[in-house]
C-alpha positions as CSV (number, residue, x, y, z in Angstrom):
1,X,-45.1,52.0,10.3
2,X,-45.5,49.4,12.6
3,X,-46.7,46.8,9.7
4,X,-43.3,47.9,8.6
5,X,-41.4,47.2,11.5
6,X,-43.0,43.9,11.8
7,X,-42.6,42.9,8.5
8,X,-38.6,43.8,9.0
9,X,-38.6,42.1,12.0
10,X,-40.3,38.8,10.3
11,X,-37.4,39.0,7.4
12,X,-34.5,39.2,9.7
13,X,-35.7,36.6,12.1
14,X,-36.1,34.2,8.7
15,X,-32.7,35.2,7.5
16,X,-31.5,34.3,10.6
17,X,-33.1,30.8,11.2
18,X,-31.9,30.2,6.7
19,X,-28.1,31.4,8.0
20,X,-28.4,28.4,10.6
21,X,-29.8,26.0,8.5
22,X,-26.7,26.6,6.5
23,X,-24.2,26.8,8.4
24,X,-25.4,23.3,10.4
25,X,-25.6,22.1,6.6
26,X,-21.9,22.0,5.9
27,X,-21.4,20.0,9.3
28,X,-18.0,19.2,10.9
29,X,-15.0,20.3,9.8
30,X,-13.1,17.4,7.9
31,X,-10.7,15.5,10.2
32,X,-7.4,15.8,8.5
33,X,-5.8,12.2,7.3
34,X,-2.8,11.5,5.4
35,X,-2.5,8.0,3.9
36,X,1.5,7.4,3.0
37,X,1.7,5.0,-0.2
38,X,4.1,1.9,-0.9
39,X,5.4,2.8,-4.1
40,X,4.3,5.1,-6.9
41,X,0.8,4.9,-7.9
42,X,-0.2,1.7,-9.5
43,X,-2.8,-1.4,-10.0
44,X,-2.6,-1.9,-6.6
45,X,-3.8,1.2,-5.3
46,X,-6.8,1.4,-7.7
47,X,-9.8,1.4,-4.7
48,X,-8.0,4.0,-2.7
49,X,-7.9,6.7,-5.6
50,X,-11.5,5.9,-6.9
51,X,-13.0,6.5,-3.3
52,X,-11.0,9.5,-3.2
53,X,-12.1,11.0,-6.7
54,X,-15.6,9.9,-5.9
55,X,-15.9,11.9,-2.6
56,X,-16.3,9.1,-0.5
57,X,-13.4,10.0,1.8
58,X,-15.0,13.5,2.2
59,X,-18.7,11.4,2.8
60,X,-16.5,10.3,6.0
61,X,-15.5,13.4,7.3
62,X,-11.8,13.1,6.1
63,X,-10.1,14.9,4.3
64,X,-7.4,12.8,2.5
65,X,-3.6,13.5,1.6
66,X,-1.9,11.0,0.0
67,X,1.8,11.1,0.4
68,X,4.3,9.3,-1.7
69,X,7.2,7.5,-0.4
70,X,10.3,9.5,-0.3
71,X,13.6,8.4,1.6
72,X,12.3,6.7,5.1
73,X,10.2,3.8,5.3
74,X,6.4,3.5,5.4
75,X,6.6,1.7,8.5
76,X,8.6,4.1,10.5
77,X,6.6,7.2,9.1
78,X,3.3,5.5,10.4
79,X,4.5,3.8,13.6
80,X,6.0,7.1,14.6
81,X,2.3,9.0,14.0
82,X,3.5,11.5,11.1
83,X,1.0,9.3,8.5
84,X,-1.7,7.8,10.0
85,X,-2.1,5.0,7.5
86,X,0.0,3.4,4.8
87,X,0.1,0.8,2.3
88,X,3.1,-2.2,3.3
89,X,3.4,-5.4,2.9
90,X,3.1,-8.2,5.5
91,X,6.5,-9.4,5.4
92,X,7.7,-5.7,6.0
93,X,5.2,-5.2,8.6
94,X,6.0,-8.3,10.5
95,X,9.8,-7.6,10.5
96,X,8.8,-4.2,11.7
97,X,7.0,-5.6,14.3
98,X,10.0,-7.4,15.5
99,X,11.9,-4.2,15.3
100,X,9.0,-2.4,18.0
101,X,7.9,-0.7,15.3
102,X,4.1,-0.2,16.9
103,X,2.0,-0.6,13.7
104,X,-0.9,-2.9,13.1
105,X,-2.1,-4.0,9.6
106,X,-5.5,-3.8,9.5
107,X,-7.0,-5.2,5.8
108,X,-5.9,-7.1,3.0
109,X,-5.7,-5.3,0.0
110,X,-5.2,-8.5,-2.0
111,X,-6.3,-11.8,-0.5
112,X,-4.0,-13.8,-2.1
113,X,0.3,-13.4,-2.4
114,X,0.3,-12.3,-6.3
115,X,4.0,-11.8,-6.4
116,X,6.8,-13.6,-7.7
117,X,10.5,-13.0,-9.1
118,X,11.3,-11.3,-12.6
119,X,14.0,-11.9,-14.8
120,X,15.5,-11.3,-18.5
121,X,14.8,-14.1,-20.2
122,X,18.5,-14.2,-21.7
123,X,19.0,-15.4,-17.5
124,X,17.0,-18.5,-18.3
125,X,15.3,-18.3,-15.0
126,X,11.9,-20.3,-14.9
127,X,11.9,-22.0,-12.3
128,X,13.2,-21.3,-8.6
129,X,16.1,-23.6,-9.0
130,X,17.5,-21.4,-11.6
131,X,18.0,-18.4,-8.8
132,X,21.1,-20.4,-7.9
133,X,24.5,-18.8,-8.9
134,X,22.4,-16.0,-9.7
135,X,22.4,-12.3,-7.9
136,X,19.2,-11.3,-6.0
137,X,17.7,-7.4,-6.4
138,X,16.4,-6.7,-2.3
139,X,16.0,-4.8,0.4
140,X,18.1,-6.6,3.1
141,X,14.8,-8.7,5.1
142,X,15.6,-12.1,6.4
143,X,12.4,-12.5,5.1
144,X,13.2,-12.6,1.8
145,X,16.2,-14.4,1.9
146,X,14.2,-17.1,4.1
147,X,11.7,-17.3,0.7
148,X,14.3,-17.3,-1.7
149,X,15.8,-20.5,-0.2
150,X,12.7,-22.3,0.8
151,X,11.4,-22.1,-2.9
152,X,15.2,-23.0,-4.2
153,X,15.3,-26.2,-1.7
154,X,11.9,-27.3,-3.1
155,X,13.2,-27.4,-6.2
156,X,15.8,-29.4,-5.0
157,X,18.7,-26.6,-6.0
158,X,21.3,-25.2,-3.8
159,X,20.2,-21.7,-2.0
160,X,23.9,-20.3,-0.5
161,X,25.2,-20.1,-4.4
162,X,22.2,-16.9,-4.5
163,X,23.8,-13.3,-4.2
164,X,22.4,-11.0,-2.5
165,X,22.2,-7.0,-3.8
166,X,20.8,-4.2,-1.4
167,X,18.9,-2.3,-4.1
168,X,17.0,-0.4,-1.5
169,X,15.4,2.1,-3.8
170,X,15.8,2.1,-7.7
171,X,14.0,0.9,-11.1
172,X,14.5,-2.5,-10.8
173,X,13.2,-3.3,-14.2
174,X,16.4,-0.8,-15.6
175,X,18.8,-2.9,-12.6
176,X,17.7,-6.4,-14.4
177,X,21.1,-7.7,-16.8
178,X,23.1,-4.9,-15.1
179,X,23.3,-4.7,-11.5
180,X,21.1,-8.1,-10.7
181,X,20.0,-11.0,-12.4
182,X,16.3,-11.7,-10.8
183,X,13.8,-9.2,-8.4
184,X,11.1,-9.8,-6.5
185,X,7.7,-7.6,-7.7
186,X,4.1,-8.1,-8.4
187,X,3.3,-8.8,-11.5
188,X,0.1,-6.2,-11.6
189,X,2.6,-3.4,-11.3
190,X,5.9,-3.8,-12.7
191,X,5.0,-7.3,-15.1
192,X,3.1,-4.6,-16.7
193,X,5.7,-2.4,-17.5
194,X,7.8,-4.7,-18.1
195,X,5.3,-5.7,-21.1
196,X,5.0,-1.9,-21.6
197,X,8.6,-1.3,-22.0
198,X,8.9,-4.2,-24.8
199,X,11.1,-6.2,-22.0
200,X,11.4,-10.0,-22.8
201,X,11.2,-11.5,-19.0
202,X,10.8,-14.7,-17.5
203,X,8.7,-14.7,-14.2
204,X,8.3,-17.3,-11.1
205,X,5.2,-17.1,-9.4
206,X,4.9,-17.6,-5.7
207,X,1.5,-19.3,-5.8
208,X,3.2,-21.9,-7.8
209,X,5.3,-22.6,-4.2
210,X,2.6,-21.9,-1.9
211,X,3.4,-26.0,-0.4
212,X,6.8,-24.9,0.5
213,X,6.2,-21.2,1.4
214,X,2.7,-19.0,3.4
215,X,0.4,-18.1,1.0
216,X,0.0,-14.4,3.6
217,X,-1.8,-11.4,2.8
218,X,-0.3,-8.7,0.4
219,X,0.0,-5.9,0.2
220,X,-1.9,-4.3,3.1
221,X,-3.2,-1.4,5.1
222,X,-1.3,-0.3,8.1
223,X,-2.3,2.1,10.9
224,X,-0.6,2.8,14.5
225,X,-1.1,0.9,17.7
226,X,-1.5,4.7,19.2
227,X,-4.4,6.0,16.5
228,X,-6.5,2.8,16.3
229,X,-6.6,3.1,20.3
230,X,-7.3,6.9,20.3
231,X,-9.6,7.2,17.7
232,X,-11.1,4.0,16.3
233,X,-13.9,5.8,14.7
234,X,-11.9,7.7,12.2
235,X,-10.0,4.5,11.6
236,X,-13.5,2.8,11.1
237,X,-14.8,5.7,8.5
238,X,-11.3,5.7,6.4
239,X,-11.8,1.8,6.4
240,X,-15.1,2.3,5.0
241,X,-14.4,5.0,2.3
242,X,-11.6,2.6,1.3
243,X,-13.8,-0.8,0.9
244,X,-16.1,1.9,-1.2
245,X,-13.4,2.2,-3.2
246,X,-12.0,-1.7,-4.1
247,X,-15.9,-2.8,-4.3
248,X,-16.6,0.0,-6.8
């Protein structure tokens, strides 16, 4: 009987000491992290959703939400803490800035400005010049007014003949020969549906400016003043799922 006891004894302390093992196994609980996106998923967000589907994010100790854009900007939703990251654009973050807006952009997701200004080929816009007389698809930034004109001066055109739409939100590929004459995108998003759609465009490139206009980084990562101060490890361990991701 005692062999018995002993023997249930020996089981129960093993079971417990396995239960442990186990339990310290599955480690932390994931820190909770939403990531709030520029646009609907595209090119551009390629390294983000491969580190996600590969479990890299979860390798971290995150666990990731990613949040599509929907009615308020991603520079107020992160500056005001309700996303702790988000992908923008450097000419929206530095206007931002301007504004107070307390977000910091911390990586490039492309090194090198790829954008440039679409058109219907019917417009006969190929070079800046052309955007004179013509109406401009925006979003109201000095910013892109300041580009427009810099790019049209170069040329030696006349920038104050350009009109200027607030498209805000929209297709603009659907707005282009209706509402607006030219847009500003990059090309590894909507040049390729414009291909896709059978669309017959004309397209400026920036790089083909870059002695008249910055050559800045776009589109990038943005987190808040507040959460890279608080907790600059998590921001370090997303960073590093997400560099996973674009090397991949």
């Amino acid at each position: 009987m005692k062999r018995l006891h002993l023997s249930l004894l020996v089981l129960m302390v093993v079971a417990a000491i396995v239960l442990v093992i186990v339990f310290n196994s599955k480690g932390p609980t994931a820190e909770k992290v939403s990531l709030m996106l520029d646009w609907t998923p595209n090119a551009n967000h390629t390294g983000i959703y491969v580190a996600y589907d590969k479990g890299w994010f979860a390798e971290e100790g995150i666990d990731l939400e990613i949040i599509a854009p929907a009615g308020v900007t991603v520079e107020t939703v992160v500056g005001s803490g309700k996303a702790e990251f988000g992908i923008s654009f450097q000419e929206y973050v530095t206007s931002a800035r301007i504004e107070g807006v307390p977000i910091v952009s911390i990586a490039a997701i492309i090194q090198h400005n790829t954008s440039g200004f679409i058109s219907l080929k019917d417009r006969g816009i190929t070079k800046a010049a052309d955007f004179a007389g013509h109406s401009y698809g925006g979003f109201g930034l000095q910013i892109e007014k300041a580009i427009i004109s810099a790019m049209i001066t170069r040329d030696g055109g006349s920038p104050e003949s350009v009109k200027y739409v607030n498209v805000s939100e929209g297709d603009l590929l659907s707005m282009l020969g209706r509402d607006i004459d030219f847009a500003w995108i990059y090309y590894g998003v909507e040049g390729i549906e414009a291909a896709q759609r059978s669309l017959e465009v004309d397209y400026v490139e920036m790089s083909d400016y870059f002695d008249a206009v910055p050559d800045y980084y776009t589109p990038v990562i943005i987190s808040s003043e507040k959460l890279i101060a608080e907790n600059p490890q998590m921001v370090e361990r997303f960073m590093a799922a997400v560099a996973r991701g674009y090397e991949y």
